[in-house]
KOLZA-633000 format. One record per residue (C-alpha): z, y, x; chain; residue in one letter; residue number from 0. Coordinates in Angstrom, 3 decimals, m for minus. Each point is the difference from the previous one (the first is absolute). Example, Ala and Ser with C-alpha at 12.3 -4.5 7.8 and 13.67 -1.06 7.14 Angstrom:
<recs>
c3 7.800	c2 m4.500	c1 12.300	vexza A	vofi A	lolo 0
c3 m0.660	c2 3.440	c1 1.370	vexza A	vofi S	lolo 1
</recs>
This chain:
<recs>
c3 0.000	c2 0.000	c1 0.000	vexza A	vofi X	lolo 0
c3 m0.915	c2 3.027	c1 1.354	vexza A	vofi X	lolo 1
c3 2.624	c2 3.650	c1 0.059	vexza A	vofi X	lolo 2
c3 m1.882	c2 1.386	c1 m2.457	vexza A	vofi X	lolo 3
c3 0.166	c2 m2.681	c1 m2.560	vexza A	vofi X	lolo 4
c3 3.810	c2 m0.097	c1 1.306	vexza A	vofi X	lolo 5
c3 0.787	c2 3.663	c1 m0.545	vexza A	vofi X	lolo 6
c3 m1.597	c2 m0.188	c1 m3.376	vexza A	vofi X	lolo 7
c3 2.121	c2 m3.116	c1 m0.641	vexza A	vofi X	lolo 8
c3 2.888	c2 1.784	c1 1.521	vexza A	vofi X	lolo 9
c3 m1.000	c2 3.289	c1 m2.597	vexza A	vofi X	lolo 10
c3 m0.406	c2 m1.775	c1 m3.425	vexza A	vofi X	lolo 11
c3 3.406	c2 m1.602	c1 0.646	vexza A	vofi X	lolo 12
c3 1.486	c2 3.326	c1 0.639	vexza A	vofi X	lolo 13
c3 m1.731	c2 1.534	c1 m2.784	vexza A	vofi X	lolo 14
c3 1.593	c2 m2.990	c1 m2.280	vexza A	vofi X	lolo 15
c3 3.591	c2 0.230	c1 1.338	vexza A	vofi X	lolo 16
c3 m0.435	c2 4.073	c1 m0.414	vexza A	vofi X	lolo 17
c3 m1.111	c2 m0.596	c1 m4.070	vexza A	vofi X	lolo 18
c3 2.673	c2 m2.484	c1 m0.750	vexza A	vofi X	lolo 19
c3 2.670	c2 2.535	c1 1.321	vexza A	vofi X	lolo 20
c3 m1.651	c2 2.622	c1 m1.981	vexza A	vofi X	lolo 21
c3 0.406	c2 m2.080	c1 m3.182	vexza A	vofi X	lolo 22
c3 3.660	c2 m1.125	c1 0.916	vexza A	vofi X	lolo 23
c3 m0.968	c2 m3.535	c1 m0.429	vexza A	vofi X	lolo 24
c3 2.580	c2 m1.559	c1 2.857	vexza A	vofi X	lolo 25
c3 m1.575	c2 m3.655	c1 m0.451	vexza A	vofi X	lolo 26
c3 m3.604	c2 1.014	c1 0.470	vexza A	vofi X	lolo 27
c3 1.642	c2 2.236	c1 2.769	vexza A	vofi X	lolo 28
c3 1.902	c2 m3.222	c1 1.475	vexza A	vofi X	lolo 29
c3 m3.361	c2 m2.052	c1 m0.063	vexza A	vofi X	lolo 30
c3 m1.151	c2 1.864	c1 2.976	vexza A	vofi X	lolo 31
c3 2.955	c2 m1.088	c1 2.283	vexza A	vofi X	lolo 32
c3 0.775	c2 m3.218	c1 1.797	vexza A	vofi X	lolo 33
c3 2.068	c2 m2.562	c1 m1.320	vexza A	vofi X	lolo 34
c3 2.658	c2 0.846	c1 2.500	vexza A	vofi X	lolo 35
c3 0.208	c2 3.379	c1 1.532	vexza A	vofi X	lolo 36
c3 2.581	c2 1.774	c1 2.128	vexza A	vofi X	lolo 37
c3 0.607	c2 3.255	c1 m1.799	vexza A	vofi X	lolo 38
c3 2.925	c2 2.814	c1 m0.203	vexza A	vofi X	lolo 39
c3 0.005	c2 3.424	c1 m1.671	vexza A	vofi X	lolo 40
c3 3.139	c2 1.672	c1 1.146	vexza A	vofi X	lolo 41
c3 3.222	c2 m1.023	c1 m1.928	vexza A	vofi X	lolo 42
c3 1.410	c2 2.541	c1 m2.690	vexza A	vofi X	lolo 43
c3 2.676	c2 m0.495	c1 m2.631	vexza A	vofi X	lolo 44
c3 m1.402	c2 1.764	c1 m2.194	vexza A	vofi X	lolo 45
c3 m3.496	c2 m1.183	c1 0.246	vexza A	vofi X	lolo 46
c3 0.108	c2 m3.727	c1 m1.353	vexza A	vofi X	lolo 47
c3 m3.458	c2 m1.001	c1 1.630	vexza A	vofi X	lolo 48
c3 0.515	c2 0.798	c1 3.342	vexza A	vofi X	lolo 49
c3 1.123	c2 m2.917	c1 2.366	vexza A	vofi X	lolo 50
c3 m1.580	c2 m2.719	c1 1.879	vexza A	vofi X	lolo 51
c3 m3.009	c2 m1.833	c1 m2.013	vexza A	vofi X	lolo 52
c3 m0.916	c2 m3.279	c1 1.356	vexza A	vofi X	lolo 53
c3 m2.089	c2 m1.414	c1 m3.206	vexza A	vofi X	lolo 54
c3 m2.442	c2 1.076	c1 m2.471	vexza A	vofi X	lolo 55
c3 2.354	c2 m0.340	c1 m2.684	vexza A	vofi X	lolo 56
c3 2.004	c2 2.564	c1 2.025	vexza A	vofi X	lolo 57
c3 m2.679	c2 2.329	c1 0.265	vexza A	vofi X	lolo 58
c3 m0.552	c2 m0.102	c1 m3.864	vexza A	vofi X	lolo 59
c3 3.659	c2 0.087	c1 m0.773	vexza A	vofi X	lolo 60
c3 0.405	c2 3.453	c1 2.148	vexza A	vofi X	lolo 61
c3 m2.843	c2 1.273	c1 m1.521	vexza A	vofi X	lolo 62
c3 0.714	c2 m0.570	c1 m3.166	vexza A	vofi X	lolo 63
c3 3.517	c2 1.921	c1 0.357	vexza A	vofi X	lolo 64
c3 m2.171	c2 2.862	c1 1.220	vexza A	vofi X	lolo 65
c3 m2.551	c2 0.370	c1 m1.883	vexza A	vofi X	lolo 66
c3 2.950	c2 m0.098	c1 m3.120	vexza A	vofi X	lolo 67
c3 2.035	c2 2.507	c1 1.909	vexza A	vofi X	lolo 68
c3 m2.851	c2 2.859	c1 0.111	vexza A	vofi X	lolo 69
c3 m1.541	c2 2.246	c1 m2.773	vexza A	vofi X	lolo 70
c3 m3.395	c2 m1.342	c1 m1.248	vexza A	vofi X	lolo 71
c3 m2.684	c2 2.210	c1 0.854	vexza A	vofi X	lolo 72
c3 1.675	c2 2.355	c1 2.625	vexza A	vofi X	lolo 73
c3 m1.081	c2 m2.062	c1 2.929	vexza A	vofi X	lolo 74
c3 m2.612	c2 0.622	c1 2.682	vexza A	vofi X	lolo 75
c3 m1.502	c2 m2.073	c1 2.523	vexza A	vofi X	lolo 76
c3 m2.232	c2 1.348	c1 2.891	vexza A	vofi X	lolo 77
c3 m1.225	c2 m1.187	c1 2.684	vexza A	vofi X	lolo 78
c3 m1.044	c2 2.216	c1 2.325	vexza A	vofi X	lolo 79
c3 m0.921	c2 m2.320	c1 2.891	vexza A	vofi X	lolo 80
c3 m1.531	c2 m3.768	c1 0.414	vexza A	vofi X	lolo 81
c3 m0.690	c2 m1.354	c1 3.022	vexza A	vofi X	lolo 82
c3 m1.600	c2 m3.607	c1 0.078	vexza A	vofi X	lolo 83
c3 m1.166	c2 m1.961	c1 2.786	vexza A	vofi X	lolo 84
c3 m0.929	c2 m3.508	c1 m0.948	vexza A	vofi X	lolo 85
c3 3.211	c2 m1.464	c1 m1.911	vexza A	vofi X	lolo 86
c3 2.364	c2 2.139	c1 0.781	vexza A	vofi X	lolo 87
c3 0.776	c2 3.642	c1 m1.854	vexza A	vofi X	lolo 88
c3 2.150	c2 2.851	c1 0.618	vexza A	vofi X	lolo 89
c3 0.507	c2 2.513	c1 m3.042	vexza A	vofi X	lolo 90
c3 1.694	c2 3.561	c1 0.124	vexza A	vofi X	lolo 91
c3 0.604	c2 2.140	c1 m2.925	vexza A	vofi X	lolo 92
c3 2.322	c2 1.237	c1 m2.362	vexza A	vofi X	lolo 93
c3 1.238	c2 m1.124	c1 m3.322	vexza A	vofi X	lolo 94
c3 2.103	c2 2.441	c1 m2.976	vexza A	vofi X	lolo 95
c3 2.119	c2 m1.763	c1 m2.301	vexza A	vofi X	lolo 96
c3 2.999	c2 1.066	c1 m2.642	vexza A	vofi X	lolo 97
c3 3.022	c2 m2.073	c1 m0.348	vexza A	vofi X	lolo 98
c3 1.375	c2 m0.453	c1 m3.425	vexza A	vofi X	lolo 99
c3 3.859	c2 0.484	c1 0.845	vexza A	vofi X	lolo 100
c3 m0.028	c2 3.007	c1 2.346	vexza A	vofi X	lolo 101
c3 m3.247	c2 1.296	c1 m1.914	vexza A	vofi X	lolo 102
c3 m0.908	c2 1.068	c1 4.030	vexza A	vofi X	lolo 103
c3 m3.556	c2 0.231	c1 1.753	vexza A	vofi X	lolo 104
c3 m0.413	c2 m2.406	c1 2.742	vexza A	vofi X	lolo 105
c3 m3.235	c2 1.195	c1 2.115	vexza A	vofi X	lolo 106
c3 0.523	c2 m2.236	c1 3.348	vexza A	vofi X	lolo 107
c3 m3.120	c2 m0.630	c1 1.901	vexza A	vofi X	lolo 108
c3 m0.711	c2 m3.054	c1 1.467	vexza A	vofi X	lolo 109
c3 m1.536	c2 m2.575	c1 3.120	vexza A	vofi X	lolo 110
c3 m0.614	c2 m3.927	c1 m0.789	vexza A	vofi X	lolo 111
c3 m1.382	c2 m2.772	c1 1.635	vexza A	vofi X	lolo 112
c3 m1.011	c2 m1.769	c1 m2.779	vexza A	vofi X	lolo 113
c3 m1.913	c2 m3.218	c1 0.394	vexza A	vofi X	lolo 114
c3 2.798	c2 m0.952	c1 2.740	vexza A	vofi X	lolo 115
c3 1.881	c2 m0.932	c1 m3.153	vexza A	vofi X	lolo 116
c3 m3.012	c2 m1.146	c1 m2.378	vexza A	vofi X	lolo 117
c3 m1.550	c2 m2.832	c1 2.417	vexza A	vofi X	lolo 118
c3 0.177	c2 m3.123	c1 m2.211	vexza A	vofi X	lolo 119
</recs>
């Protein structure tokens, strides 16, 4: 296969993983990662879906508890950056998001290496 056909491979996953996100669907979002992955988002007390993730059902579990704990429609998602080379990715952007409780704007911005987690 050559890097083209790679990088478009690479591109239409991304593209998929980006849309299910989008639609807060966490299993269709969980579909694109491995059976077993090594993953953290910093620990918080007050944020239930933060903590290591080490399955898909993990993964759809955390999402699920965020996606419930934000305001329908006041999210944003943008990436401002995608770099691909073969079947690996690096996004950067920025994402906007209102929590329910707080009613507070979250506009963090953001680097991922995302197929390191999604290799089946």
């Amino acid at each position: 296969m050559n890097s083209s056909t790679t990088d478009q491979q690479t591109q239409a996953i991304l593209n998929g993983f980006y849309k299910s996100v989008a639609e807060k669907n966490p299993e269709t979002v969980a579909s694109f990662f491995s059976d077993k992955i090594d993953g953290y988002l910093p620990k918080s007390n007050i944020l239930p879906w933060t903590g290591k993730l080490v399955s898909k059902s993990d993964i759809v579990k955390a999402l699920t508890l965020l996606f419930d704990a934000h305001v329908d429609g006041g999210d944003q998602l943008e990436v401002g950056h995608l770099f691909i080379d073969g079947n690996e990715a690096a996004a950067f952007g920025k994402f906007q998001d209102w929590l329910k409780k707080q009613v507070k704007n979250f506009q963090p911005h953001f680097a991922s290496g995302l197929p390191s987690l999604m290799v089946k």
